[in-house]
One Martini backbone bead per residue (centre of mass of N, CA, C, O) as a GRO file, in nm:
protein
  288
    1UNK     BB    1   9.198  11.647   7.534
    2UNK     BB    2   9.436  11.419   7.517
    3UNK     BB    3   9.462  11.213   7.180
    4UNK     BB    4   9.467  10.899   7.004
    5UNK     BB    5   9.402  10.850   6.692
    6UNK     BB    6   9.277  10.751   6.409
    7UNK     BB    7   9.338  10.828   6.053
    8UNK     BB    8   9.033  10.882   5.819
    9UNK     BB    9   9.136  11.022   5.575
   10UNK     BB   10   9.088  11.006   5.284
   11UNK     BB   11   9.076  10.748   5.037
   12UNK     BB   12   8.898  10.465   5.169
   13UNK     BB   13   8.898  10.108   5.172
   14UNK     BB   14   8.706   9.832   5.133
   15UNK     BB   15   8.799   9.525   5.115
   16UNK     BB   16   9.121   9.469   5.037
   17UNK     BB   17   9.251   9.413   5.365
   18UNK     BB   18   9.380   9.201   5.614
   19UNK     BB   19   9.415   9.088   5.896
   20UNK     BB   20   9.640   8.826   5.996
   21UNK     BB   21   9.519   8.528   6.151
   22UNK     BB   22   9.625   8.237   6.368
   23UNK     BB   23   9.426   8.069   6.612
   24UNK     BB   24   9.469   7.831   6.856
   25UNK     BB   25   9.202   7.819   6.849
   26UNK     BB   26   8.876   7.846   6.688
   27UNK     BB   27   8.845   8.143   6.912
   28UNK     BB   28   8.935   8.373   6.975
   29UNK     BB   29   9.046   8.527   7.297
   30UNK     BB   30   8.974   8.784   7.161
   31UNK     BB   31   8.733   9.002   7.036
   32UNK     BB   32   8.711   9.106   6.740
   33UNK     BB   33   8.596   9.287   6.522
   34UNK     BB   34   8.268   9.266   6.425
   35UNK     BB   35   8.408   9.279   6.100
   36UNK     BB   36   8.482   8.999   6.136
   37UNK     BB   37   8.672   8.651   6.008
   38UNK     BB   38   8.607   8.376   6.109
   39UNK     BB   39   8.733   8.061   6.116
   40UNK     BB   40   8.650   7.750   6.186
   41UNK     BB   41   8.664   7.429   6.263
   42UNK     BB   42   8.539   7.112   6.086
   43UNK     BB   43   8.575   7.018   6.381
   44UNK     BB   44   8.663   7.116   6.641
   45UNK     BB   45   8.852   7.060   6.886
   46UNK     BB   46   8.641   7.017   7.103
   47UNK     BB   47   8.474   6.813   6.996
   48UNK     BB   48   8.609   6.596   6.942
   49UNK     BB   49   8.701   6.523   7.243
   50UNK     BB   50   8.385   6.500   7.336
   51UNK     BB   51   8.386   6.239   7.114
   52UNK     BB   52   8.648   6.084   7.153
   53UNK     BB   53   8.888   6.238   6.957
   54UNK     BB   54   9.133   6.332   6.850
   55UNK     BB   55   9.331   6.586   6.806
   56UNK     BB   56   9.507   6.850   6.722
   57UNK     BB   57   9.725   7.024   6.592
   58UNK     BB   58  10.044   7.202   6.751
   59UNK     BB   59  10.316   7.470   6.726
   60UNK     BB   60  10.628   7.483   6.861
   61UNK     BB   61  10.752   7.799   6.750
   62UNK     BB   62  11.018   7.866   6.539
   63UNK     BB   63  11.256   8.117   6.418
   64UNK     BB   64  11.584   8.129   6.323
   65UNK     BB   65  11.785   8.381   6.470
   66UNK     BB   66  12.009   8.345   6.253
   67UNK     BB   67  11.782   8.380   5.991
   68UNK     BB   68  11.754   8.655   6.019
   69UNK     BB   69  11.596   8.902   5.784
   70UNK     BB   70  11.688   9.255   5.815
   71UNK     BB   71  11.542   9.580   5.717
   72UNK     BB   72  11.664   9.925   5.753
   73UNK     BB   73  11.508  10.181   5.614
   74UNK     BB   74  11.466  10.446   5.795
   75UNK     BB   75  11.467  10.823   5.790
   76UNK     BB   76  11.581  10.825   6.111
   77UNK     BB   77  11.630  10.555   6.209
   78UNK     BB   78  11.895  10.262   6.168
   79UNK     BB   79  11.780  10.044   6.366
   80UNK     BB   80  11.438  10.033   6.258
   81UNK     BB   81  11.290   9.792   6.195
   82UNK     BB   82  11.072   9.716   5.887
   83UNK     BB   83  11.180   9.411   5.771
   84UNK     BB   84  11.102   9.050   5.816
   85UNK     BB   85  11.250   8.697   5.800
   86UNK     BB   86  11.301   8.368   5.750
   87UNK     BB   87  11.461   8.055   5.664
   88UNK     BB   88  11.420   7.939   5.950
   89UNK     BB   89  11.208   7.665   6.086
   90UNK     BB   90  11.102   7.535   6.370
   91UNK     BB   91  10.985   7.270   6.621
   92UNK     BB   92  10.692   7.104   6.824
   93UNK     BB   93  10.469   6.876   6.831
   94UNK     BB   94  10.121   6.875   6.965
   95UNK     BB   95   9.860   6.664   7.018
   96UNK     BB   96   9.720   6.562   6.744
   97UNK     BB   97   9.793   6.436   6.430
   98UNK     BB   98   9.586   6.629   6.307
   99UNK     BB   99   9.550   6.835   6.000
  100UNK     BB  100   9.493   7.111   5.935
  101UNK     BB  101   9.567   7.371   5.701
  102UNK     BB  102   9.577   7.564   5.961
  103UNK     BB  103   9.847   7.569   6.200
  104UNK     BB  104   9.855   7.608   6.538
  105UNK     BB  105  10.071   7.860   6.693
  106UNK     BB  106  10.275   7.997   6.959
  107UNK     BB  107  10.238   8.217   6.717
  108UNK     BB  108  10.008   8.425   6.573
  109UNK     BB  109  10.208   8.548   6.310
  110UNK     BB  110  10.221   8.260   6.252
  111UNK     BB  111  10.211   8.045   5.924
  112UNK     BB  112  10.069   7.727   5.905
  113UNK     BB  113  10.105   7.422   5.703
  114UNK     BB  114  10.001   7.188   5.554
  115UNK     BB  115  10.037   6.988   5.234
  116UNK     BB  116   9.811   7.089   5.095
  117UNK     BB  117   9.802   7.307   5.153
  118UNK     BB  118  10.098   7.405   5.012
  119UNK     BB  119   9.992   7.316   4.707
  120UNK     BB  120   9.808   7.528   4.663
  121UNK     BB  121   9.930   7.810   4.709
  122UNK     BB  122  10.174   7.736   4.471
  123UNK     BB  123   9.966   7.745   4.226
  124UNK     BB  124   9.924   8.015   4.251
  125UNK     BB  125   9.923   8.404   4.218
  126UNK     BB  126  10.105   8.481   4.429
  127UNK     BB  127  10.200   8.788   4.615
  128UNK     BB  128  10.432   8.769   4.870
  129UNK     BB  129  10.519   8.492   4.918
  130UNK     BB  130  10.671   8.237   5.159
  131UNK     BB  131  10.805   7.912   5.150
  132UNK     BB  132  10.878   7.710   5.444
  133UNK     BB  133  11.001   7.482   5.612
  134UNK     BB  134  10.964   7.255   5.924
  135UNK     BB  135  11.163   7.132   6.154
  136UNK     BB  136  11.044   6.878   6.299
  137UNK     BB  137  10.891   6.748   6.628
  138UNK     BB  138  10.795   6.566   6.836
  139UNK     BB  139  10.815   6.735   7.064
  140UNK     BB  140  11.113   6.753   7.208
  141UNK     BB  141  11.224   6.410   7.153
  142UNK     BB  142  11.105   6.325   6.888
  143UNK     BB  143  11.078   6.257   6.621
  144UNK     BB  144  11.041   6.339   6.265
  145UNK     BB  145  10.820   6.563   6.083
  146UNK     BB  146  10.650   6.603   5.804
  147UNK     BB  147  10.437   6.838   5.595
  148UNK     BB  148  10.532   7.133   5.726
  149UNK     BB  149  10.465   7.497   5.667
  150UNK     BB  150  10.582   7.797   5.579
  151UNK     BB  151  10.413   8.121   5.601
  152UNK     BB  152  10.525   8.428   5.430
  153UNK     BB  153  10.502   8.810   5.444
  154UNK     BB  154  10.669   9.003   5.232
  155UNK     BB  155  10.533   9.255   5.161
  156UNK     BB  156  10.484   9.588   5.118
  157UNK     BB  157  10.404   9.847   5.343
  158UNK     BB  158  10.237  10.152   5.524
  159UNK     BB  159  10.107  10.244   5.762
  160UNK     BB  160   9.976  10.472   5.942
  161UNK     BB  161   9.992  10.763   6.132
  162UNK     BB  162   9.873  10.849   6.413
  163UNK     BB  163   9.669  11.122   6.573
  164UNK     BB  164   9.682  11.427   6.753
  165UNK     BB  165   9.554  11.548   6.996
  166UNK     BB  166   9.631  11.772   7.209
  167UNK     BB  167   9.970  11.681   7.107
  168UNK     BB  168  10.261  11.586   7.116
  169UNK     BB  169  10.545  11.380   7.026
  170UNK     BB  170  10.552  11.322   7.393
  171UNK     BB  171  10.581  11.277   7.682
  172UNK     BB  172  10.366  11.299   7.949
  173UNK     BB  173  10.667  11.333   8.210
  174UNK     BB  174  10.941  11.455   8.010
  175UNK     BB  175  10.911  11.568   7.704
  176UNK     BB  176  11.139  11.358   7.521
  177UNK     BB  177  11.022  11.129   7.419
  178UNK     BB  178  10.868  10.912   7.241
  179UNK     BB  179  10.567  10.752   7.090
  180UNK     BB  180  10.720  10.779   6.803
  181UNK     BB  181  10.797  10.713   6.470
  182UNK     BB  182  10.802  10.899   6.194
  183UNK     BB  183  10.904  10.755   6.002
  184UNK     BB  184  10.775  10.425   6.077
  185UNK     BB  185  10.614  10.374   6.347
  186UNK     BB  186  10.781  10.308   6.598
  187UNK     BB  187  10.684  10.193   6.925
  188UNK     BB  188  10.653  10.348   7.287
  189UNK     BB  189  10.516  10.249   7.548
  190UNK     BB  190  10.795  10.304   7.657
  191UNK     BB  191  11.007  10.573   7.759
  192UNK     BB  192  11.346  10.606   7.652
  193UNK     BB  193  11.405  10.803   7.884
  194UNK     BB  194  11.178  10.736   8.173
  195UNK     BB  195  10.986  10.494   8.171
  196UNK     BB  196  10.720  10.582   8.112
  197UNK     BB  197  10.431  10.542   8.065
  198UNK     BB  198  10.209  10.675   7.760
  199UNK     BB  199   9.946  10.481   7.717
  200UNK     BB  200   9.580  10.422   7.759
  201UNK     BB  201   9.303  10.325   7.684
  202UNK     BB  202   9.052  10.477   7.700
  203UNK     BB  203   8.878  10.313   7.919
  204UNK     BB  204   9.124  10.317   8.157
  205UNK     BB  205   9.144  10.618   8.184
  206UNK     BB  206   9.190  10.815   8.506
  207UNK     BB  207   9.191  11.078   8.417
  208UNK     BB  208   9.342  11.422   8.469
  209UNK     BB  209   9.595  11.281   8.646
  210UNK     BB  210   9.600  11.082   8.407
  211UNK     BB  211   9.913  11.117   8.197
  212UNK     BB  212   9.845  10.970   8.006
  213UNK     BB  213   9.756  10.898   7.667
  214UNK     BB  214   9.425  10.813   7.531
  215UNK     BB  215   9.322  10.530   7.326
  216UNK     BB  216   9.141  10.418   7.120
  217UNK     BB  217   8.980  10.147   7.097
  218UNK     BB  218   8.972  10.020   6.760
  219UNK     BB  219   9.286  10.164   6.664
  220UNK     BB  220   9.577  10.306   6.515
  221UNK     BB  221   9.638  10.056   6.305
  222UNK     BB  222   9.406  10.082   5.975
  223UNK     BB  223   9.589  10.199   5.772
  224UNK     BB  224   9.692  10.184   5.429
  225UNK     BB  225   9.918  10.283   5.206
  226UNK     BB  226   9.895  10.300   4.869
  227UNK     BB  227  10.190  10.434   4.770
  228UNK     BB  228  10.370  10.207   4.913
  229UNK     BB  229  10.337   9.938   4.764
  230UNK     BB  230  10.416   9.652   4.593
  231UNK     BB  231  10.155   9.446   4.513
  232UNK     BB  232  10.089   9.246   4.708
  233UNK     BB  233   9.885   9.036   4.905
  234UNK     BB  234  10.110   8.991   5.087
  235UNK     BB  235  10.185   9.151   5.397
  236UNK     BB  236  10.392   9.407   5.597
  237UNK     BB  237  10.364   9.598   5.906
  238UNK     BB  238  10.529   9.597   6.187
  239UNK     BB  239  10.495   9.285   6.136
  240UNK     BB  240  10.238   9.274   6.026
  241UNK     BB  241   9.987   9.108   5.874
  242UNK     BB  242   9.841   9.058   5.544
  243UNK     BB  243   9.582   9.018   5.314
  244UNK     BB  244   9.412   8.952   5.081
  245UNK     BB  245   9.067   8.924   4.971
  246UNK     BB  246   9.096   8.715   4.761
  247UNK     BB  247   9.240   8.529   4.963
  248UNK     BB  248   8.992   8.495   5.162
  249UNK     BB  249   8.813   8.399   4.958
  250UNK     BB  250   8.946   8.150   4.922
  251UNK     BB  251   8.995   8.002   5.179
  252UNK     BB  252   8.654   8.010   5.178
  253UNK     BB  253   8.633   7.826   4.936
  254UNK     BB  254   8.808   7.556   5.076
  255UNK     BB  255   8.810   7.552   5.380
  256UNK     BB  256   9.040   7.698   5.552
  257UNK     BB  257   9.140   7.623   5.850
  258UNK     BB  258   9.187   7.847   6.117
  259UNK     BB  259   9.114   8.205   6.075
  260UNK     BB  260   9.161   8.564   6.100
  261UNK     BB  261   8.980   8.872   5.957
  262UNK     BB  262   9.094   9.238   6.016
  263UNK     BB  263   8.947   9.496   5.862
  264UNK     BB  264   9.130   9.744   5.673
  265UNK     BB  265   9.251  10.043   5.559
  266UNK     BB  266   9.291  10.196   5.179
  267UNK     BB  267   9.494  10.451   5.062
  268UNK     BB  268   9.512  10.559   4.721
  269UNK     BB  269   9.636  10.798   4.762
  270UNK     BB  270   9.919  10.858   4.551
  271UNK     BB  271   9.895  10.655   4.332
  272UNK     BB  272  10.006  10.520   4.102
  273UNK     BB  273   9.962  10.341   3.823
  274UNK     BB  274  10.086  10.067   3.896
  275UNK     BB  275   9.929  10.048   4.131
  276UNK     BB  276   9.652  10.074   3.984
  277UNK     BB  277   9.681   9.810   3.848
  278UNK     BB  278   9.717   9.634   4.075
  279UNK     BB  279   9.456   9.674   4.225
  280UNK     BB  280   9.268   9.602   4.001
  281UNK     BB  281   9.405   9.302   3.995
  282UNK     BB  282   9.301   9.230   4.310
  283UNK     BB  283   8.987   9.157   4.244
  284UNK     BB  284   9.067   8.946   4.097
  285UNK     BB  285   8.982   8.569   4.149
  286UNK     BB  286   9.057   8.305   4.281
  287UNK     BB  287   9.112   7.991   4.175
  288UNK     BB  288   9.018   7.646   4.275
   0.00000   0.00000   0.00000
């Protein structure tokens, strides 16, 4: 029966980076990987409220659309963007004044920062990080409200494209489309020659009669190349951020919450000296 599923080929490492995400409430709304890095905030916000206290701040988060930096150099379209950021972010600020470290924001890969993490963040020897002001304001139309600032992961590296099992990359139904770009790996939920659906999760799937084809339960985007890197701490792939295991036991060591880090493999072959002296110095923990 055909299949998509994960390639777990090659020496692949673990605990090197982490899928990083800053979750709404306190845990996330969907369960991660059993083996992921939860960290609430204490007191969580929900206590706080119980408490008839203040809750925290979260983010209506926008990017300024003008402002996108977009690199497309994928080997089959030039269409396909590869890698993204914006030098302008906005906001409106809602809940109450109280500020994690990390701030909830309506967009869960966009990473905002209090005034204070933002000032030990820029101590570090972070490599990959890019920090813009957050232009603010309360709600829609109050006052605005400054020392909210916009963490972005720079770094490049590339997913691993996943393993075809007795099928070929080609819609299961009109046999024209792809399932994914060979290039960069960029995703196509529905065909876009015939636009039907072209894969559901193996739980869902509803056998032999259903043409779709059923994706691997625990995900198909798990392995970052190492050949592919550029050496830094933060990086982003498919437009999702990344964060090294350094940075986040630092994190975790200054008590900074809320988020979550989903760990991914971390394929060393065919890295260069360079990339490997990069790697060996990944190791060394950063200060507090």
């Amino acid at each position: 029966m055909a299949k998509i599923v994960l390639d777990r080929s090659g020496d692949l490492r673990t605990e090197a980076f982490y899928r990083f995400g800053v979750h709404f409430e306190d845990v996330p709304f969907f369960p991660p990987p059993p083996d992921s890095i939860v960290v609430p905030r204490t007191p969580t916000h929900d206590q706080l409220v119980l408490a008839g206290k203040e809750g925290y701040m979260w983010v209506n988060a926008s990017g300024y659309a003008k402002s996108v930096v977009e690199t497309k150099d994928c080997p089959r379209d030039k269409e396909h963007v590869t890698h993204r950021y914006f030098t302008k972010f906005g906001g409106e600020a809602y809940g109450g004044e109280k500020r994690s470290p990390l701030i909830p924001t309506s967009e869960s890969d966009e990473v905002f920062l209090s005034d204070d993490l933002c000032g030990r963040i820029q101590s570090l020897k972070l490599r990959g990080a890019r920090i813009d002001p957050v232009a603010l304001t309360l709600s829609d139309n109050g006052p605005k409200l400054d020392g909210v600032w916009a963490l972005q992961f720079m770094g490049k590296v590339k997913l691993r494209l996943p393993h075809l099992i007795d099928t070929a990359n080609a819609c299961p139904h009109c046999g024209k489309g792809q399932l994914f770009c060979e290039g960069c790996g960029e995703w196509y939920v529905h065909c876009p020659v015939c636009g039907g659906d072209m894969v559901i999760t193996e739980s869902k799937h509803k056998g032999p009669e259903d043409k779709r084809i059923p994706l691997e339960e625990d995900g198909i985007w798990r392995v970052l190349e190492g050949k592919s890197w550029d050496g830094s701490d933060l990086i982003q792939a498919k437009g999702a951020p990344f964060a090294s295991k350094r940075f986040i036991d630092w994190l975790l060591r200054i008590h900074a919450a809320p988020f979550c880090a989903e760990p991914v493999w971390f394929c060393v072959d065919g890295m260069s000296d360079l990339q490997k002296k990069w790697f060996d110095e990944l190791q060394k923990p950063f200060e507090v």
